[in-house]
C-alpha positions as YAML, in Angstrom:
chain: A
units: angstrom
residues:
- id: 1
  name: UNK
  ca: [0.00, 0.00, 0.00]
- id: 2
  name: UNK
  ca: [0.75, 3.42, -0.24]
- id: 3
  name: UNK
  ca: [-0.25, 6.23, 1.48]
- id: 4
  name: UNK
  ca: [-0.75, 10.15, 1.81]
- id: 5
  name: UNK
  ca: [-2.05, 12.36, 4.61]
- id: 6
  name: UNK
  ca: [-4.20, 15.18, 3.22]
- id: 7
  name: UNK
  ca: [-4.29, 17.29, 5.92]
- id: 8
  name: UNK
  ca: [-6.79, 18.05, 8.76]
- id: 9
  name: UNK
  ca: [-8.87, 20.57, 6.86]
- id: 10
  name: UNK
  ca: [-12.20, 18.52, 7.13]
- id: 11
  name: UNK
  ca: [-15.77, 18.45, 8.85]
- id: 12
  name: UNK
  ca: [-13.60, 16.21, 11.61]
- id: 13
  name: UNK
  ca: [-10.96, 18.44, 12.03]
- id: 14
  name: UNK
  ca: [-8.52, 15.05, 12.09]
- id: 15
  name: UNK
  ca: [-6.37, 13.98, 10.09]
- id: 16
  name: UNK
  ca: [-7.33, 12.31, 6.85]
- id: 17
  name: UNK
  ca: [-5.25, 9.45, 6.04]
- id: 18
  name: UNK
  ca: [-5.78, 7.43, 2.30]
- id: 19
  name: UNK
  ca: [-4.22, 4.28, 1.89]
- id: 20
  name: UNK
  ca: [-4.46, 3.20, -1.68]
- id: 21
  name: UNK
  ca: [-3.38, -0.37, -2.80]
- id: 22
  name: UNK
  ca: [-0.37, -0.88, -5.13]
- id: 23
  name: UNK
  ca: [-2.08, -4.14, -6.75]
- id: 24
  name: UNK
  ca: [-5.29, -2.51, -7.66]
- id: 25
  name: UNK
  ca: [-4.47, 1.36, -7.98]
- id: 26
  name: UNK
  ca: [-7.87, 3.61, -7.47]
- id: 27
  name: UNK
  ca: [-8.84, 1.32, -4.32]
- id: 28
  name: UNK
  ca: [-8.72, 3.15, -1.51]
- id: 29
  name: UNK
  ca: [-9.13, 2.88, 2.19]
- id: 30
  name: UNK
  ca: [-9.69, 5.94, 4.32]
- id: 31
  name: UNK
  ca: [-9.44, 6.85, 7.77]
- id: 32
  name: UNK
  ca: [-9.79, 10.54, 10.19]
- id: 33
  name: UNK
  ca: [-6.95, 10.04, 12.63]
- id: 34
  name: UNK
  ca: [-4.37, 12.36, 13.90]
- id: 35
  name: UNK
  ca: [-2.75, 9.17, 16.06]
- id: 36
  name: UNK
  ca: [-2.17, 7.32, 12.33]
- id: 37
  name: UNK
  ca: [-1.24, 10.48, 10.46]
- id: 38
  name: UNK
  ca: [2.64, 10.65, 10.18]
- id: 39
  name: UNK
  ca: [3.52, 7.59, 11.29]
- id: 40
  name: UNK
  ca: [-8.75, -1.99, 4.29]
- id: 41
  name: UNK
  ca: [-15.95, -6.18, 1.43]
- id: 42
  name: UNK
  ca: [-14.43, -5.78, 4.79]
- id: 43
  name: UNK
  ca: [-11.31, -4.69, 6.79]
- id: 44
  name: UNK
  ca: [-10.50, -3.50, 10.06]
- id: 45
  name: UNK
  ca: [-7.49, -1.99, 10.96]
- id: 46
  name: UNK
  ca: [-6.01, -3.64, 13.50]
- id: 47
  name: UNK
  ca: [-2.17, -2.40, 13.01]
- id: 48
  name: UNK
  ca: [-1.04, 0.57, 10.85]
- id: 49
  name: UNK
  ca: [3.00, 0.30, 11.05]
- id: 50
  name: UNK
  ca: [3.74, 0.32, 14.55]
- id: 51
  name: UNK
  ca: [0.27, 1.70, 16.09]
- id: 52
  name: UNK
  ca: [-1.53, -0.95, 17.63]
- id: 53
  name: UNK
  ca: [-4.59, 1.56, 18.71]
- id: 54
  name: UNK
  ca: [-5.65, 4.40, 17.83]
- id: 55
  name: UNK
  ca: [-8.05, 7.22, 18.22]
- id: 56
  name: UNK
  ca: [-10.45, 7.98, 14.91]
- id: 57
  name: UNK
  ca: [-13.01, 9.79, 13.99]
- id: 58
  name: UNK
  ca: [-14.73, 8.10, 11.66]
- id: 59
  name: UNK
  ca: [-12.83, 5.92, 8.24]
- id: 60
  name: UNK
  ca: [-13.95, 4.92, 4.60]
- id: 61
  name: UNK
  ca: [-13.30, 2.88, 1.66]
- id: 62
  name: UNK
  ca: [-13.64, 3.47, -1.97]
- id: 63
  name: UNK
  ca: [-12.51, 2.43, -5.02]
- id: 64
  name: UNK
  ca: [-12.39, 5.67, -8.66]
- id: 65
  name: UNK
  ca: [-13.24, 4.45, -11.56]
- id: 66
  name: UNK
  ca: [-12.51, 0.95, -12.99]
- id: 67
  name: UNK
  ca: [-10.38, 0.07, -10.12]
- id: 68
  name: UNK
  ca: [-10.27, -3.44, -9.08]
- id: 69
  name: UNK
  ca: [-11.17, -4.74, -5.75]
- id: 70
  name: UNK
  ca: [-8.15, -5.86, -4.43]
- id: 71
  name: UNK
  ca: [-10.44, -9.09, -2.81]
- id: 72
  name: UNK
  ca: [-11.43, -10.12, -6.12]
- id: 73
  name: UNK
  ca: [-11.88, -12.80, -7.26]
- id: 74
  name: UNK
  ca: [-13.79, -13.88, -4.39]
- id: 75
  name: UNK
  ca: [-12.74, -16.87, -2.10]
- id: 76
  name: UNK
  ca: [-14.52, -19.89, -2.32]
- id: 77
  name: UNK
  ca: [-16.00, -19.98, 0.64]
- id: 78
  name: UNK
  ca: [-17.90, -16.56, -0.33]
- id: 79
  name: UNK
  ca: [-21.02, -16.99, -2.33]
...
């Protein structure tokens, strides 16, 4: 993954931190956090680098354009 911090200039007045995925550029994963900044179907971030918790405002996911889900194709086990 990659990732930028674009700033804190938002209705949460936190940190917004997008994590995009190298395999499947345009899919992104989003999160408000001034503890993450400077230093995912479903995810839940459990560990970003070294941060093991976190306080957050609220995150997101999305994916611009054509982008491909980087889950796809779907396991086996998911109908």
């Amino acid at each position: 993954m990659t990732w930028v911090d674009k700033g804190d200039k938002n209705e949460f007045a936190q940190a917004e931190v997008v994590l995009e995925f190298v395999r499947s550029p345009g899919y992104q994963v989003g999160i408000y956090s001034n503890d993450v900044s400077g230093c995912f179907r479903g995810f839940r971030e459990v560990r970003i680098g070294e941060l093991t918790s976190w306080t957050s405002a609220w995150g997101y996911s999305r994916s611009l354009g054509d982008a491909t889900s980087p889950w796809s194709p779907d396991p086996w086990w998911c109908p």
